[in-house]
C-alpha positions as CSV (number, residue, x, y, z in Angstrom):
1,X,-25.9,-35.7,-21.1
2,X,-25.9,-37.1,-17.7
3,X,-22.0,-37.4,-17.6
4,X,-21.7,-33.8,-18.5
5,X,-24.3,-32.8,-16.1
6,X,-21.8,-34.3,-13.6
7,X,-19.0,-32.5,-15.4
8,X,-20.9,-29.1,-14.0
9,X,-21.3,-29.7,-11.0
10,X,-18.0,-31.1,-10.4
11,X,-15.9,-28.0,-12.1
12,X,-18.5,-25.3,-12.4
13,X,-18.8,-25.1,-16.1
14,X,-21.1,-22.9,-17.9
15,X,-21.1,-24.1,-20.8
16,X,-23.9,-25.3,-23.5
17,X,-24.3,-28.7,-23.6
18,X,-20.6,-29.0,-23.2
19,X,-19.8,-27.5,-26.1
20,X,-16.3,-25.7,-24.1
21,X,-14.5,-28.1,-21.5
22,X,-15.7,-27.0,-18.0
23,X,-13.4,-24.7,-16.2
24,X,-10.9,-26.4,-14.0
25,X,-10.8,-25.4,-10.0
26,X,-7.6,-23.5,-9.2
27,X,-5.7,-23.8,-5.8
28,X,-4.1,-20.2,-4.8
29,X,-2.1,-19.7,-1.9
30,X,-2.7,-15.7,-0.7
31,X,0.2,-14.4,1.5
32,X,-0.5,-12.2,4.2
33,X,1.2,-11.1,7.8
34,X,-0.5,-12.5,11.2
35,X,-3.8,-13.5,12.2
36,X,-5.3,-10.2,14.1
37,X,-3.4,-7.6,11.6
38,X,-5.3,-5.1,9.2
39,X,-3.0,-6.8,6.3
40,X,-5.2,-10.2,7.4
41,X,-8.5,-8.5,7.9
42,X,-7.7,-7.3,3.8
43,X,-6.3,-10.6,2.9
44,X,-9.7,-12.4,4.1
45,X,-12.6,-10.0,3.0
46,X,-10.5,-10.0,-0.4
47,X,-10.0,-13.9,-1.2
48,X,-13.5,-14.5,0.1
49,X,-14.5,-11.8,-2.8
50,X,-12.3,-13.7,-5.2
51,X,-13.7,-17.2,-4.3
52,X,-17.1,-16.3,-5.8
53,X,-15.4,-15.7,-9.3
54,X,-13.5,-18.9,-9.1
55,X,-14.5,-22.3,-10.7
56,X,-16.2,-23.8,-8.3
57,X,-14.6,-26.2,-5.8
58,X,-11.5,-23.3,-6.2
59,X,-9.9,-22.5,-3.0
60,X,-7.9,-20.1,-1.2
61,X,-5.6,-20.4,1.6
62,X,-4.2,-17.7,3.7
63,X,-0.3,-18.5,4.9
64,X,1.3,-15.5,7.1
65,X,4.5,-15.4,5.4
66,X,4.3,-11.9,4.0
67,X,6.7,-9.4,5.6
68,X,4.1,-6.3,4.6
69,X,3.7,-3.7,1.7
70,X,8.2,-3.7,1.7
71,X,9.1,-6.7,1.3
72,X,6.1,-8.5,-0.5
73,X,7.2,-8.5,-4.1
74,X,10.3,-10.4,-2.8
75,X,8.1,-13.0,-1.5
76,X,6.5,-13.6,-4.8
77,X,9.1,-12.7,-7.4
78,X,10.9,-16.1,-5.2
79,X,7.2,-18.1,-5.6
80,X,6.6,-18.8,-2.2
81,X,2.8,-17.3,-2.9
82,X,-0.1,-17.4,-5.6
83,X,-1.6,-13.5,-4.4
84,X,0.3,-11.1,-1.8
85,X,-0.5,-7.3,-1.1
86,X,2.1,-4.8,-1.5
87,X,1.9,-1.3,-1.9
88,X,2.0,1.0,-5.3
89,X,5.1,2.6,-4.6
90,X,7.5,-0.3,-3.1
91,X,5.8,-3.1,-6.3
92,X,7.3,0.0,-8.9
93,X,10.8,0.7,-6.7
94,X,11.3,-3.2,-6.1
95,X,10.8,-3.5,-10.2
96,X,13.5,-0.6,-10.9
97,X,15.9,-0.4,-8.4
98,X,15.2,-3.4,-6.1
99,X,13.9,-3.0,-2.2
100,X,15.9,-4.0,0.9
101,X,19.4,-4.5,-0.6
102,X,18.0,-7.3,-3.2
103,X,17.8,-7.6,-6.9
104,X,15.1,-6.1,-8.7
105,X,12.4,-8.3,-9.4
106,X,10.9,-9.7,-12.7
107,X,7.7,-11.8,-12.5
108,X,5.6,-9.2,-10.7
109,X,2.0,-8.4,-12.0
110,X,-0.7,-6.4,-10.6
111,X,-4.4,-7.3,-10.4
112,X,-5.7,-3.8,-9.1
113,X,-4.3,-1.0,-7.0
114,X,-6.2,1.7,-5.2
115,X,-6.7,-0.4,-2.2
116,X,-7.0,1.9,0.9
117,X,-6.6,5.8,1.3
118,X,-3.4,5.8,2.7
119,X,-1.2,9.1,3.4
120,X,2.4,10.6,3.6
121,X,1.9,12.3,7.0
122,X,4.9,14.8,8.6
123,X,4.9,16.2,12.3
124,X,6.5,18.8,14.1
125,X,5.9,19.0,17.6
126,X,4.7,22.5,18.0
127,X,7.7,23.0,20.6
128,X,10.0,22.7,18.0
129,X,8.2,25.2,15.7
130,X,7.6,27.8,18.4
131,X,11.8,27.4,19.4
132,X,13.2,27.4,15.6
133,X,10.8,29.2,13.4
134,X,10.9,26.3,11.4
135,X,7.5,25.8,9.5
136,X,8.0,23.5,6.5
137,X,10.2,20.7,5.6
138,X,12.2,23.2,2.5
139,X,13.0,25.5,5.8
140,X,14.5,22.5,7.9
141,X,15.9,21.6,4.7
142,X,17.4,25.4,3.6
143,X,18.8,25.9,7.2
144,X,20.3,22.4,8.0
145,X,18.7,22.3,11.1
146,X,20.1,19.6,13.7
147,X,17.1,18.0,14.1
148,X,15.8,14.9,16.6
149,X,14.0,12.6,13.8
150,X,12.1,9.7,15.1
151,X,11.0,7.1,12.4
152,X,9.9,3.5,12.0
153,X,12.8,0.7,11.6
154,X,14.0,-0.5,8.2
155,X,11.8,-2.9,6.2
156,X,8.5,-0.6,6.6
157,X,6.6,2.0,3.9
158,X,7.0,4.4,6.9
159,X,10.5,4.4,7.1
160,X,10.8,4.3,3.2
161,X,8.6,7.0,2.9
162,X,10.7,9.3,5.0
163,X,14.1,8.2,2.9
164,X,12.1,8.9,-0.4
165,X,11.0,12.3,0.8
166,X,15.1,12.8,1.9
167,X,15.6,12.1,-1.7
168,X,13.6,14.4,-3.1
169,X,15.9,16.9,-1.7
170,X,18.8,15.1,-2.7
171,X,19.9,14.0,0.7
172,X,20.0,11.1,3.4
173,X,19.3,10.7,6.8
174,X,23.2,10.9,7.1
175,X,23.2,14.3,6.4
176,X,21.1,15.0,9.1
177,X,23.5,13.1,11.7
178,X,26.3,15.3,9.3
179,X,24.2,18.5,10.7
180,X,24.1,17.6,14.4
181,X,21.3,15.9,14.3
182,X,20.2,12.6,15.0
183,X,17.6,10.0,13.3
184,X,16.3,6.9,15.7
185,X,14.4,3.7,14.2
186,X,11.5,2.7,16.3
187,X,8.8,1.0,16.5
188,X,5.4,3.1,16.7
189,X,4.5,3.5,20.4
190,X,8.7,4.6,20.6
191,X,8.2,7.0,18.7
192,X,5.0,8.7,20.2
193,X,6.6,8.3,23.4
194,X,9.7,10.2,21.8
195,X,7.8,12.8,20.7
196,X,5.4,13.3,24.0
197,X,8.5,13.9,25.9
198,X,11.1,16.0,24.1
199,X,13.3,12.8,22.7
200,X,12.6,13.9,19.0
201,X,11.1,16.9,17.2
202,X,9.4,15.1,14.3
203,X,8.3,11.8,12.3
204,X,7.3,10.5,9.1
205,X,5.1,8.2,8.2
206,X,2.7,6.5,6.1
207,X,-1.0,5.9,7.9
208,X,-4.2,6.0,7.6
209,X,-6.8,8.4,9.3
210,X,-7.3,7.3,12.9
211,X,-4.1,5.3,13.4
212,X,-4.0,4.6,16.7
213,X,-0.2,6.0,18.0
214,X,-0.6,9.3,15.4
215,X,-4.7,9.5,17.6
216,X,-3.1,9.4,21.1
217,X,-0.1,11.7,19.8
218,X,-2.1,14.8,18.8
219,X,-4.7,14.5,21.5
220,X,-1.6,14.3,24.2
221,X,0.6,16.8,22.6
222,X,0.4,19.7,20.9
223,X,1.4,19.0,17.0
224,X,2.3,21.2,14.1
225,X,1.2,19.9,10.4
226,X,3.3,21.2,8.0
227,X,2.4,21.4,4.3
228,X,5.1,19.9,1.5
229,X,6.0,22.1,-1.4
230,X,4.3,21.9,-4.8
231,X,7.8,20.7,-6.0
232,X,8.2,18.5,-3.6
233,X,5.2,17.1,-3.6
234,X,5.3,16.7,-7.8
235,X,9.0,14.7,-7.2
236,X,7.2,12.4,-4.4
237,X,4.6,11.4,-7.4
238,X,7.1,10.7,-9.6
239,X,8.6,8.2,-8.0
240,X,6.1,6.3,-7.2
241,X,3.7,8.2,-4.9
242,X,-0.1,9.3,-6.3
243,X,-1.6,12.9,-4.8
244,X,-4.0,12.8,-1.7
245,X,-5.6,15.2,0.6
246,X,-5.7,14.2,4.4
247,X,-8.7,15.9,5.4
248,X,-9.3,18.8,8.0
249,X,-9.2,17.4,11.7
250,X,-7.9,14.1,10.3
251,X,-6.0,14.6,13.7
252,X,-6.8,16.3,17.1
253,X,-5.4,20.1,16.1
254,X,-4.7,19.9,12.6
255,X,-7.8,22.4,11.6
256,X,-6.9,22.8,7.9
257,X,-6.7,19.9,5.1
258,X,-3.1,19.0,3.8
259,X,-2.0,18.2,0.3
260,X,0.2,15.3,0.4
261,X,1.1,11.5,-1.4
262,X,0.3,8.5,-0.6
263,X,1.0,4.7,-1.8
264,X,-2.0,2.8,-1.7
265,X,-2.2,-1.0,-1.6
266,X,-2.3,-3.4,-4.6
267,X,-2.8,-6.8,-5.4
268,X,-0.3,-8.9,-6.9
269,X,0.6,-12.2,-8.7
270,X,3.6,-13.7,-10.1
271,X,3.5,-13.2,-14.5
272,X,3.1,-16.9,-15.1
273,X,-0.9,-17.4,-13.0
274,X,-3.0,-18.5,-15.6
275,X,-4.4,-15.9,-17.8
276,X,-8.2,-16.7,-16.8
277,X,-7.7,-17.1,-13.3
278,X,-5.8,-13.0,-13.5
279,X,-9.2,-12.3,-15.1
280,X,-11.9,-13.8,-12.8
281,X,-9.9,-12.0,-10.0
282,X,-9.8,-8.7,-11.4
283,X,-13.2,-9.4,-12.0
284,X,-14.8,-10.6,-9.0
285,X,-12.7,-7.5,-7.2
286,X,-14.9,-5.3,-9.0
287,X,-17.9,-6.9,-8.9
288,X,-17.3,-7.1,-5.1
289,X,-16.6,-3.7,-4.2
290,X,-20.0,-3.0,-2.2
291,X,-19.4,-6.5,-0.4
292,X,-15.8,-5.1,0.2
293,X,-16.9,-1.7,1.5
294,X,-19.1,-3.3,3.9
295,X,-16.9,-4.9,5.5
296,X,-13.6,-3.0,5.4
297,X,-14.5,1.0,5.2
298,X,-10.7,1.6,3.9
299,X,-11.6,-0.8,0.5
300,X,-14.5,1.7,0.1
301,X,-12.4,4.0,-1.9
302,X,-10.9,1.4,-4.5
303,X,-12.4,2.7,-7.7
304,X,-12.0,0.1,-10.5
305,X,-11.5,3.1,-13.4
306,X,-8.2,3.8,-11.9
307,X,-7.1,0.6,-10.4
308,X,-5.0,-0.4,-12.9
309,X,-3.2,3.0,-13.8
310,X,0.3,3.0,-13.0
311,X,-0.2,5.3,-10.4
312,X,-2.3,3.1,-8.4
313,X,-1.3,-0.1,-9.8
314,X,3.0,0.4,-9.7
315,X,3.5,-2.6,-12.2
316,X,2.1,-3.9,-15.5
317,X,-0.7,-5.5,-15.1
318,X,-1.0,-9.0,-15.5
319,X,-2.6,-9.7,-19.1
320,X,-5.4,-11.5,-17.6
321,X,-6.3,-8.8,-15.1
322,X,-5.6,-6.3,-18.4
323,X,-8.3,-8.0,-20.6
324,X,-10.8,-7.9,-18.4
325,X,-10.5,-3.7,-17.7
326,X,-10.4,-2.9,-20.7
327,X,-13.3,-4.9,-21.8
328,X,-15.0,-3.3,-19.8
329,X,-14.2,0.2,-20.2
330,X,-11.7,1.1,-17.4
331,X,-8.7,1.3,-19.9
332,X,-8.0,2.4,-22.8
């Protein structure tokens, strides 16, 4: 009795008179980008949530080797993590087309999705609309406008975003240049700056409400919000986007809400993690979602009866993480 006594305390059984052998304590690696980042801030409210479900003496350790939400099922489809956070739509593209010229991966498995309230979000500067007419992306579109597009570099959701949107017309951003136009890759206070003084006449992106650059933007210049098509927005969700509303006065002049997509975050681990440890994660996720809202308001809207849809979750879920929902209720 004594020796399995020590057994407990050791490993963090809970067994009955150690009738099961105690579970072992797991080292994970969780990749995430640099100390100061919002990616770190999620990476270390989340592995602190997941440590609590772990055997005891279990441990996580944070290494900044992720290149963000893009290029993070590369990093673990080549093992160089336990745990990295990518987003929805770039986990399902990496799986079925491959991301950033590379193959498409294979050993990619989702714990949860649903991880933030991210959105689409399109402006005009309202000089443009009040010297074109132009209102709505299927006008720009229709008329082949020649216009000044500022967007983030290669390698980020933003720039993605606005080359999945480009495909949902059937185009590229080298029609645009074919039109007259011109499309510039820059970083985020580039392209505010572009915008404030007459450089470009709109951007895509993918943010959240308050964003710092999109903030200062529409309180320094006057912006026009336009509204996607039904069609459009339909061929966004399928392929790979989920429906969400960006609220009225989400930004300084924008007095009506907006239908739009978004690709929230999701958790993800290579297919070979041990089926139990894909479980206790999953699990101590959900049972942490009050601790998580407290300290990160974005994790306040992950809702664990849609966090492992495909919608939300982009790739099959690990069969640990699997077990555990639908045990209790949140699949079918």
């Amino acid at each position: 009795m004594k020796k399995w006594l020590l057994m407990a305390c050791l490993f963090g059984t809970i067994t009955v008179y150690g009738s099961e052998k105690p579970a072992k304590r797991v080292h994970l690696t969780f990749a995430t980008q640099e100390v100061g980042t919002g990616a770190y801030q999620y990476a270390s409210a989340i592995s602190n949530v997941f440590l609590k479900g772990l055997p005891k003496g279990s441990n996580i350790d944070l290494t900044t080797e992720s290149p963000g939400g893009v290029g993070a099922p590369i990093v673990l489809e080549n093992e160089q993590c336990d745990i990295i956070m990518s987003n929805a739509g770039p986990a399902k593209w990496s799986k079925e087309v491959g991301i950033l010229g590379r193959e498409t991966t294979k050993s990619i498995r989702a714990i949860a999705g649903g991880l933030g309230n991210d959105f689409v979000n399109i402006l005009f500067t309202k000089e443009f609309v009040n010297k074109t007419g132009i209102t709505s992306m299927e006008e720009l579109i229709e008329k082949k406008y020649p216009v000044k597009i500022a967007i983030k570099k290669v390698g980020t959701l933003g720039n993605l975003s606005g080359v999945k949107l480009f495909e949902a017309y059937g185009l590229t951003f080298e029609d645009v240049k074919s039109w007259g136009g011109s499309v510039d890759l820059l970083g985020g206070d580039a392209i505010k700056i572009y915008l404030q003084d007459g450089k470009a006449d709109m951007t895509i992106d993918h943010v959240a409400a308050g964003q710092a650059n999109t903030t200062e933007l529409c309180m320094t210049k006057e912006m026009f919000f336009p509204q996607l098509s039904d069609e459009t927005l339909k061929k966004m969700v399928d392929n790979g986007f989920d429906y969400i509303d960006i609220p009225a006065n989400t930004w300084s002049g924008q007095k009506e809400a907006i239908k739009s997509i978004g690709s929230q975050q999701v958790i993800l681990v290579h297919e070979s993690m041990n089926q139990d440890t894909a479980y206790r994660l999953a699990k101590s996720l959900v049972e942490g979602k009050d601790e998580l809202s407290s300290q990160l308001a974005a994790l306040s809207y992950f809702d664990p009866s849609k966090a492992g849809t495909p919608s939300q979750a982009g790739v099959q879920l690990h069969p640990g993480a699997e077990k555990y929902y639908k045990e209790n209720g949140y699949l079918n």
